[in-house]
Backbone as CSV, one residue per row, in Angstrom:
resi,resn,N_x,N_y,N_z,CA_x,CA_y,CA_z,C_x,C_y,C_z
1,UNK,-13.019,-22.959,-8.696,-12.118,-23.858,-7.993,-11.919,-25.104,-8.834
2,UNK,-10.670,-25.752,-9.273,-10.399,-26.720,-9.706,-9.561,-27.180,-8.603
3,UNK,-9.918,-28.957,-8.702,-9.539,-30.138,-7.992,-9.065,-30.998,-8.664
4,UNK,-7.321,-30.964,-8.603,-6.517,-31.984,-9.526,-5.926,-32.761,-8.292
5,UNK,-5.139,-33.960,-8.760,-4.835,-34.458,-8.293,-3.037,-33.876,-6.923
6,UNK,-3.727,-33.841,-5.828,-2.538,-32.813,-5.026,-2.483,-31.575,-5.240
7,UNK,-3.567,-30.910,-6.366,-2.950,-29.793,-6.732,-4.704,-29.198,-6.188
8,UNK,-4.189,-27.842,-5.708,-6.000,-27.230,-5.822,-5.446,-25.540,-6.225
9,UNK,-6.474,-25.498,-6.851,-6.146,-23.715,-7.864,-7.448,-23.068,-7.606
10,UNK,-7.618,-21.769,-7.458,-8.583,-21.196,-6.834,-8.319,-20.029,-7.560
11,UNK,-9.697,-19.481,-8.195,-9.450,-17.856,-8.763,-10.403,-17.426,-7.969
12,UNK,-9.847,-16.116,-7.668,-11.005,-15.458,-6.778,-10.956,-14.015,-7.854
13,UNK,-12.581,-13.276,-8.102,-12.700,-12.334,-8.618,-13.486,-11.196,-7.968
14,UNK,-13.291,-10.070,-8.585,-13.931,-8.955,-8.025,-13.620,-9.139,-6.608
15,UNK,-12.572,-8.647,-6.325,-11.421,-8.781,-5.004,-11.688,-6.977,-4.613
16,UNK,-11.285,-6.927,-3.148,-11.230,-5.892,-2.631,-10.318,-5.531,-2.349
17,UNK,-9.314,-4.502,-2.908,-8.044,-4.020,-2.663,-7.644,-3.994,-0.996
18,UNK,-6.182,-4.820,-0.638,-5.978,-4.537,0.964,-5.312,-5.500,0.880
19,UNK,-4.697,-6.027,2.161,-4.170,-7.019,3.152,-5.532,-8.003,3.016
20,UNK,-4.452,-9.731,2.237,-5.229,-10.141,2.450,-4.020,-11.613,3.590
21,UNK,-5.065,-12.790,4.375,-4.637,-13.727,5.099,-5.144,-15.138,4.503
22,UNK,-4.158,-15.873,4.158,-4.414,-17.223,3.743,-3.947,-18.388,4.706
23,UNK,-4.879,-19.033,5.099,-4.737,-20.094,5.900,-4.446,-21.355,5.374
24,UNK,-3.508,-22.159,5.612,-3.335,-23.533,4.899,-3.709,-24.692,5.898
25,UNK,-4.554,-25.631,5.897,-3.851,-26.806,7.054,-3.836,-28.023,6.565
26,UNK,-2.788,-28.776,6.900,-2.618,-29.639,6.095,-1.478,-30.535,6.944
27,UNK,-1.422,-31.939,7.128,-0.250,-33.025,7.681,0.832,-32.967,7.143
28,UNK,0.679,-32.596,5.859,2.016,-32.679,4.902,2.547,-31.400,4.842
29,UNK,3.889,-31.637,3.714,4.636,-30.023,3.715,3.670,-29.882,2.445
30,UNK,3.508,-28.492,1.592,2.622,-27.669,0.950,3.420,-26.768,0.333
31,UNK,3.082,-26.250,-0.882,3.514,-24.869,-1.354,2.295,-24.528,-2.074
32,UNK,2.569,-22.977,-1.613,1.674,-21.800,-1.982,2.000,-21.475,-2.932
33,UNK,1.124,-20.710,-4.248,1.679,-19.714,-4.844,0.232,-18.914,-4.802
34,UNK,1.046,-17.324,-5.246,-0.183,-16.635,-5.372,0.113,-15.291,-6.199
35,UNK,-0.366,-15.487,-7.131,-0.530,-14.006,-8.254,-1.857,-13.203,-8.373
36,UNK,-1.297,-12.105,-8.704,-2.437,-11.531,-8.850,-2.054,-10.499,-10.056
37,UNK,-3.078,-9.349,-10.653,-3.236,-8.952,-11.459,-3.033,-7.467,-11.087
38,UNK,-2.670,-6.602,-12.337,-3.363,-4.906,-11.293,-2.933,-4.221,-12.155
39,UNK,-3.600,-3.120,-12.205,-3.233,-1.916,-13.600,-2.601,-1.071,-13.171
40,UNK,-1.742,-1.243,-12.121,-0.282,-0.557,-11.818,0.937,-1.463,-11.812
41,UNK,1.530,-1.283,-12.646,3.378,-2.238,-12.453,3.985,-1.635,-12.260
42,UNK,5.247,-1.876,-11.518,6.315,-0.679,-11.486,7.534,-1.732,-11.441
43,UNK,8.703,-1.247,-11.387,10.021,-1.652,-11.504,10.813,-0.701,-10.275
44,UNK,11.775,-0.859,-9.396,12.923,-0.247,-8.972,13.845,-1.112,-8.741
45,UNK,14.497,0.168,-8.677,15.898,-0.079,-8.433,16.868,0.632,-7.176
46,UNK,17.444,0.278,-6.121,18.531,1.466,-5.328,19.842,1.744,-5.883
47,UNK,19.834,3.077,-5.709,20.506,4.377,-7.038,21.153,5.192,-5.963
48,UNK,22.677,5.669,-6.414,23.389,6.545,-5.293,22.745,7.879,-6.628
49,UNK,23.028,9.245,-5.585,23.525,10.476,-6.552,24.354,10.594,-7.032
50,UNK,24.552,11.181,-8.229,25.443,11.383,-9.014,25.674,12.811,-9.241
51,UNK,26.629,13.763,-9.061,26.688,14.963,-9.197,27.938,16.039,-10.379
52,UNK,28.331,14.475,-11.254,29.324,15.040,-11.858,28.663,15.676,-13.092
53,UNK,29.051,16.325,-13.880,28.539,17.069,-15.048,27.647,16.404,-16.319
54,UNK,28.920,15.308,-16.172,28.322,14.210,-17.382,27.410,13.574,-17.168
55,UNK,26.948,12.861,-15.583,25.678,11.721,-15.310,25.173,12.450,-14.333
56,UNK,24.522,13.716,-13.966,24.275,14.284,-13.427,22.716,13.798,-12.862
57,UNK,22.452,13.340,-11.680,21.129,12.626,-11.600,20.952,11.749,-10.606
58,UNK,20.751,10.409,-10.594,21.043,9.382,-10.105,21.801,7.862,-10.946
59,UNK,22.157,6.631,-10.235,22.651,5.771,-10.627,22.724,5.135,-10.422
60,UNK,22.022,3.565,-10.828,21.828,2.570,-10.334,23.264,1.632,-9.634
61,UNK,22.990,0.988,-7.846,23.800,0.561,-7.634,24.183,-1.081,-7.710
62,UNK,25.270,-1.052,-7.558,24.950,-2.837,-7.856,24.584,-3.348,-6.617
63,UNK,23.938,-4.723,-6.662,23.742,-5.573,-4.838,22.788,-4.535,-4.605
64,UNK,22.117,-4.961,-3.280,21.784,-3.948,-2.291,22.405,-2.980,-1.622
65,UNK,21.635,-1.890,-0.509,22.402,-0.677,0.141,22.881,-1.567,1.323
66,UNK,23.799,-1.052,1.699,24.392,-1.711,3.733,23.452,-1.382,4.560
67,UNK,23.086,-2.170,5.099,22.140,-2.100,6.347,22.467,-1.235,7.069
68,UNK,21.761,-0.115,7.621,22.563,1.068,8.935,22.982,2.180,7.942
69,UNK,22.906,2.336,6.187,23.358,3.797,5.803,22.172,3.864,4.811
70,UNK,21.891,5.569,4.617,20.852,5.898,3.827,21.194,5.186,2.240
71,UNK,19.801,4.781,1.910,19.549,4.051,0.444,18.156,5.107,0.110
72,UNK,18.997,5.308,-1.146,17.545,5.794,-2.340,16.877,4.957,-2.968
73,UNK,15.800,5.115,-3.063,15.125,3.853,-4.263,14.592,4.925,-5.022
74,UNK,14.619,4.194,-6.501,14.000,4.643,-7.567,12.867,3.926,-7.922
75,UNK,11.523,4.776,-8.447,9.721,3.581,-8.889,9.937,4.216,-9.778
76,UNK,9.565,3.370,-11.005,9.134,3.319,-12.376,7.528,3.150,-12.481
77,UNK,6.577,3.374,-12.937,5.762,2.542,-12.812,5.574,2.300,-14.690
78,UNK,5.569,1.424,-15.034,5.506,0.664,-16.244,4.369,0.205,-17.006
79,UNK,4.334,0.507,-18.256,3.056,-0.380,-18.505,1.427,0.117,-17.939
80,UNK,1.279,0.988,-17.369,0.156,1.300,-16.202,-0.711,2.805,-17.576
81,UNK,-1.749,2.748,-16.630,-2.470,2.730,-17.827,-2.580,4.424,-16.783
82,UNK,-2.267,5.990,-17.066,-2.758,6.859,-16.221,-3.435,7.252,-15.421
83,UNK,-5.070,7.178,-16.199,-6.011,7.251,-15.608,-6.392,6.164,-14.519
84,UNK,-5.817,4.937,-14.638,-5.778,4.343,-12.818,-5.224,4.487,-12.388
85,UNK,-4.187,5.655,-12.772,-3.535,6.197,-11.349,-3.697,7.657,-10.790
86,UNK,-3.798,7.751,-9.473,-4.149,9.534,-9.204,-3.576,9.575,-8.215
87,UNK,-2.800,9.329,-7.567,-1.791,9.758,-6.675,-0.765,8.588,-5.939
88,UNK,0.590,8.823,-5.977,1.712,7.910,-5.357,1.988,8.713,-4.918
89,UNK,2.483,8.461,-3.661,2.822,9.115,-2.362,3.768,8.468,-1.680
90,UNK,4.007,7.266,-1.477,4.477,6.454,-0.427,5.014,4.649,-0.578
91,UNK,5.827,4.976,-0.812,6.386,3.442,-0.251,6.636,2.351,0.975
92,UNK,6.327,1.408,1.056,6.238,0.644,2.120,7.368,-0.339,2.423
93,UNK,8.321,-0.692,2.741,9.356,-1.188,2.911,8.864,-2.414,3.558
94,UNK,8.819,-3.873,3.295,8.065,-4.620,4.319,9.102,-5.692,5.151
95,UNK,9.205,-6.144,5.925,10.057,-7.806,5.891,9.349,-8.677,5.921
96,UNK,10.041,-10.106,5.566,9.791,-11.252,5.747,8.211,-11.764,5.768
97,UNK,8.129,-11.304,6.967,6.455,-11.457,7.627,5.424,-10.826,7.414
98,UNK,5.781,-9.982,6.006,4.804,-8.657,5.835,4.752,-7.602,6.804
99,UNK,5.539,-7.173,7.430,4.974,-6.293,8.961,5.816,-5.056,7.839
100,UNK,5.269,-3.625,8.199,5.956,-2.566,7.611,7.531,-2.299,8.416
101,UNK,8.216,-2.090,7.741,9.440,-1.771,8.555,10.090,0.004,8.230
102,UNK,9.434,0.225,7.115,9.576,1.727,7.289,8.566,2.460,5.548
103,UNK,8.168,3.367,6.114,7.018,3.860,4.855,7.970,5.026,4.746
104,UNK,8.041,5.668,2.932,8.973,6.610,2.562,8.289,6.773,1.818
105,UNK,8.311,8.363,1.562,7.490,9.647,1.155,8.435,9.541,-0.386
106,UNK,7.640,9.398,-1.196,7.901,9.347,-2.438,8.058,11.373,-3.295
107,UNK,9.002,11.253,-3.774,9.380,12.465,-4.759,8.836,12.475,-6.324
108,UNK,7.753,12.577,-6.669,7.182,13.105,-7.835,8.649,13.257,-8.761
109,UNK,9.325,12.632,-9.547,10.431,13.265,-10.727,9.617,13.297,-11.902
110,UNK,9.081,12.510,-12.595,7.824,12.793,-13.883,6.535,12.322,-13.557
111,UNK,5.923,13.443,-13.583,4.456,12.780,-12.961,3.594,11.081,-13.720
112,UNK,3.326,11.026,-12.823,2.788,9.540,-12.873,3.566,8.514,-13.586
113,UNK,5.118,8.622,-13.442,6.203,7.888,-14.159,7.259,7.289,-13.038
114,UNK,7.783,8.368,-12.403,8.869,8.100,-12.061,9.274,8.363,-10.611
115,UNK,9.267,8.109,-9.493,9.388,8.666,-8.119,11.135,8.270,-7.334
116,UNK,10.957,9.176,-6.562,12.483,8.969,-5.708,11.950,8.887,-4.536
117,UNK,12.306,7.721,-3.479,12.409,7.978,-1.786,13.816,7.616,-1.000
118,UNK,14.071,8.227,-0.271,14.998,7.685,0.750,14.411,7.267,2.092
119,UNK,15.409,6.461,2.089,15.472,5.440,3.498,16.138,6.596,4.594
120,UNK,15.923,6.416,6.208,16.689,6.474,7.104,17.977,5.783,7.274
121,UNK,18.872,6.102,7.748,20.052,5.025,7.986,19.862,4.586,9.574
């Protein structure tokens, strides 16, 4: 823990993977930040199908999907080292408040690379 002036920074180690809750209290307004580390990265993107001859696959869309119609997402995972990884399965869709708003069953396209899920509309 370091104590600067207005500022307080806190490393916490040998952490237990999960949901974690941070409490602030304080008279004044405050900002949080909070990073963390992890030997999985990934990247996506939401991608329509593509079924013509030439781009046959998927394709990244611009903006977001419309609220109320099915969206694909595409996971990359990047940078990640194999052997800490042994199974993706599932995506978590969250809002705002962290609460889940819908979990999607991930599609294996190159193992331990690349996954597809769709949304409900």
């Amino acid at each position: 823990e370091v104590q600067l002036n207005k500022v307080l920074v806190v490393r916490i180690r040998d952490v237990t993977a999960g949901d974690w809750l941070i409490s602030v209290t304080s008279s004044g307004t405050y900002d949080l930040r909070v990073t963390a580390q992890s030997a999985v990265d990934f990247v996506y993107a939401f991608v329509t199908n593509v079924t013509d001859t030439e781009h046959f696959g998927v394709r990244e869309i611009e903006g977001r999907p419309l609220a109320g119609e099915e969206a694909i997402i595409k996971v990359n995972l990047v940078g990640s080292d194999p052997t800490s990884v042994s199974d993706v399965t599932a995506l978590s869709l969250l809002a705002l408040d962290g609460s889940v708003l819908q979990t999607l069953t991930l599609q294996e396209i190159e193992p331990l690379t690349e996954y597809i899920a769709t949304s409900s509309s």
